[in-house]
N, C-alpha and C positions, 0 to 999 in steps of 0.2 A: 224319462227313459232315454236312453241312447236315438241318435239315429240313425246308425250304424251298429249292428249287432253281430256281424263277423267274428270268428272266436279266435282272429291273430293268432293262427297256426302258423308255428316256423317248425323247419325238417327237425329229425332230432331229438329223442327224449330227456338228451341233458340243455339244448338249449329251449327246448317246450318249459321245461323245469323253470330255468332262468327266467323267461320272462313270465310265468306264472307268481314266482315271489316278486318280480319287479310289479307289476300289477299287484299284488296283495299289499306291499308298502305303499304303494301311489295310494291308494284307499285307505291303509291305516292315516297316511299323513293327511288326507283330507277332509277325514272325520275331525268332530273335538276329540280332547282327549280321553274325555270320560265315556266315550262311544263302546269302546276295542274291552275294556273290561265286565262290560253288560255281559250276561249270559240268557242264553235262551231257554227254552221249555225244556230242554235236555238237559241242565245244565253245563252246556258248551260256551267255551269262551269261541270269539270268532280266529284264535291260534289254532284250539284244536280241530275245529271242522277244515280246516286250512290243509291241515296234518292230516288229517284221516282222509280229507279226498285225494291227496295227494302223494300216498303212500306206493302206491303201484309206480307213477309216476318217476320217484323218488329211485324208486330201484331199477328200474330200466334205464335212466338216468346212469345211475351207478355202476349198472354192467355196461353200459357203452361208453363209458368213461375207462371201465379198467380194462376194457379192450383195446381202444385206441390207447392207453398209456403202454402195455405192454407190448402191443407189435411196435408202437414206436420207439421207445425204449430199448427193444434191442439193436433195431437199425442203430440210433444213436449211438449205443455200446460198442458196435463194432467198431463204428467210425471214427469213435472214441482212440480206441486200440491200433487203428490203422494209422491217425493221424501224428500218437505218442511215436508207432514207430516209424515213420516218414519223417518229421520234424528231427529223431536223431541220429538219423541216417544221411547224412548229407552227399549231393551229386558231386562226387569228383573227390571227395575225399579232402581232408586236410594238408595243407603244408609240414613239414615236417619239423622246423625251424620252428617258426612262429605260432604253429595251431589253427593259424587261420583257415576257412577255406579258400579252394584252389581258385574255382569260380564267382568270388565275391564279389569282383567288379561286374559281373555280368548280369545284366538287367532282367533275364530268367532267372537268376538265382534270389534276385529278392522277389519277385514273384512266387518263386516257390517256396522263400522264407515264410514271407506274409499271409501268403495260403493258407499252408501248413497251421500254423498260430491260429488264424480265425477257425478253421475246422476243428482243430484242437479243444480252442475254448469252448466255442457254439456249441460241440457235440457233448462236453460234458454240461453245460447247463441247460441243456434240454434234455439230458438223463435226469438232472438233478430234478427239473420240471415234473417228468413223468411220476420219479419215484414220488413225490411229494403229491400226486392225486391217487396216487395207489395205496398211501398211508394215510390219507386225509379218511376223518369217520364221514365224508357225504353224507351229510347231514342237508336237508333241506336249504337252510339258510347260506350253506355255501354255495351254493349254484347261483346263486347271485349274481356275485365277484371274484369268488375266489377259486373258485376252478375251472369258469371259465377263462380266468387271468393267467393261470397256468397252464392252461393246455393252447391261449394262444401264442404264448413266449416259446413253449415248450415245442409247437408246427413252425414258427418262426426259424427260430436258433434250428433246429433238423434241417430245414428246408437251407440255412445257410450254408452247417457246417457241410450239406452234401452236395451246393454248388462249390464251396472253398475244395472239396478234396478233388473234386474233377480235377479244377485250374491249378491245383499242385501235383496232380501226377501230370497232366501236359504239360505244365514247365516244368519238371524234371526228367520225363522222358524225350524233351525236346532237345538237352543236350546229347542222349544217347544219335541221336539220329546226322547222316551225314550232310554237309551244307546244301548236298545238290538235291536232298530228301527233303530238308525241310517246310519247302514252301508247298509239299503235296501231303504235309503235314496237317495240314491248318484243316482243309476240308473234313479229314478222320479224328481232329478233335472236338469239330463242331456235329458231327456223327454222334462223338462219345457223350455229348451233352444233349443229344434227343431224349434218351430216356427220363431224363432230370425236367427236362420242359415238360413230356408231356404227363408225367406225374404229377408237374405243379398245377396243366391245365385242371387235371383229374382232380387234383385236391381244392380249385379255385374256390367254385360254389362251396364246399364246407368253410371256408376260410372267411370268405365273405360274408357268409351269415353268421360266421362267429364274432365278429369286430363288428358287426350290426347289431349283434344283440348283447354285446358286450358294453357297445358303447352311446346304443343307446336308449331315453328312457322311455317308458311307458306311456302313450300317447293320451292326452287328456283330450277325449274325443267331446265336441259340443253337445248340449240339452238340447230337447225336443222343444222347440217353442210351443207351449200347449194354447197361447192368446192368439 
């Protein structure tokens, strides 16, 4: 037996889920192979009693998986939309002559290029993330790897693209402002980026236990010396 019998509880019904199948393969792969098709007095294979105990599991798993993709998912969405139209709407407008913009050379304006483009992307691939756990059949076997791979790409990329759109509306609201404004600037756009911090403290622990049980495996705990 064990000498540690702790039941490796982590928060979570879909990441409980995950290390539940992590743990059930550590075991399949530890037996021989002709172990896992024995059946017992019921005739149960040891998939199905896997399956049957862990059906409730599976579904609470499921609903806080398509809750957390759809409040995030709309965040994303909008951000989405805010980002398409901040990227082409450029500060200061074009040249007339050449099309270029006015403020190219100025070193806010590639910041607020560059912004713009990662919040852009970020935010669609972390919609694309959400949508793909919200059509996925959550099926046991995915809790594994595969959605908790998505949903941590999917907190990622959100978490980016909604630092990147901060740092593109201060740089382009940085031109609107006069030179002798601007250096009383900087305190009210580190203001604007409070609420971004302290959602990330707020999200830290789920984040962390997800890339821990994401990434890693099932602990092969020592036997009981019985001599």
């Amino acid at each position: 037996m064990f000498t540690d019998d702790r039941p490796w509880l982590t928060p979570g019904a879909a990441l409980q889920m995950q290390w539940e199948v992590k743990w059930f393969e550590y075991v399949r792969n530890s037996r021989p192979p002709n172990f896992f098709p024995i059946l017992n007095n019921n005739n149960e294979s040891p998939q199905q009693i896997f399956t049957d105990n862990h059906k409730d599991l599976v579904q609470k798993g499921g609903e806080w998986l398509n809750n957390t993709a759809t409040s995030c998912s709309v965040v994303s969405t909008l951000i989405a939309t805010v980002a398409f139209a901040t990227s082409t709407t450029l500060p200061g407008g074009n040249m007339d002559i050449t099309g270029l913009p006015v403020l190219e050379l100025k070193p806010a304006f590639h910041l607020f290029a560059i912004s713009s483009l990662v919040a852009l992307c970020s935010s669609i691939t972390s919609t694309i993330m959400f949508l793909a756990i919200l059509t996925s059949r959550q099926q046991e076997k995915d809790f594994a790897k595969d959605l908790p791979a998505k949903l941590l790409v999917g907190l990622t990329t959100l978490f980016l693209s909604i630092l990147a759109i901060l740092v593109s509306f201060c740089s382009a609201h940085f031109f609107v402002l006069q030179k002798e404004l601007r250096n009383y600037a900087l305190p009210i756009y580190a203001v604007t980026c409070l609420p971004v911090t302290l959602f990330a403290i707020a999200q830290l622990p789920l984040y962390v236990d997800l890339i821990w049980t994401t990434f890693s495996t099932a602990p092969q705990l020592p036997l009981e010396d019985n001599t």
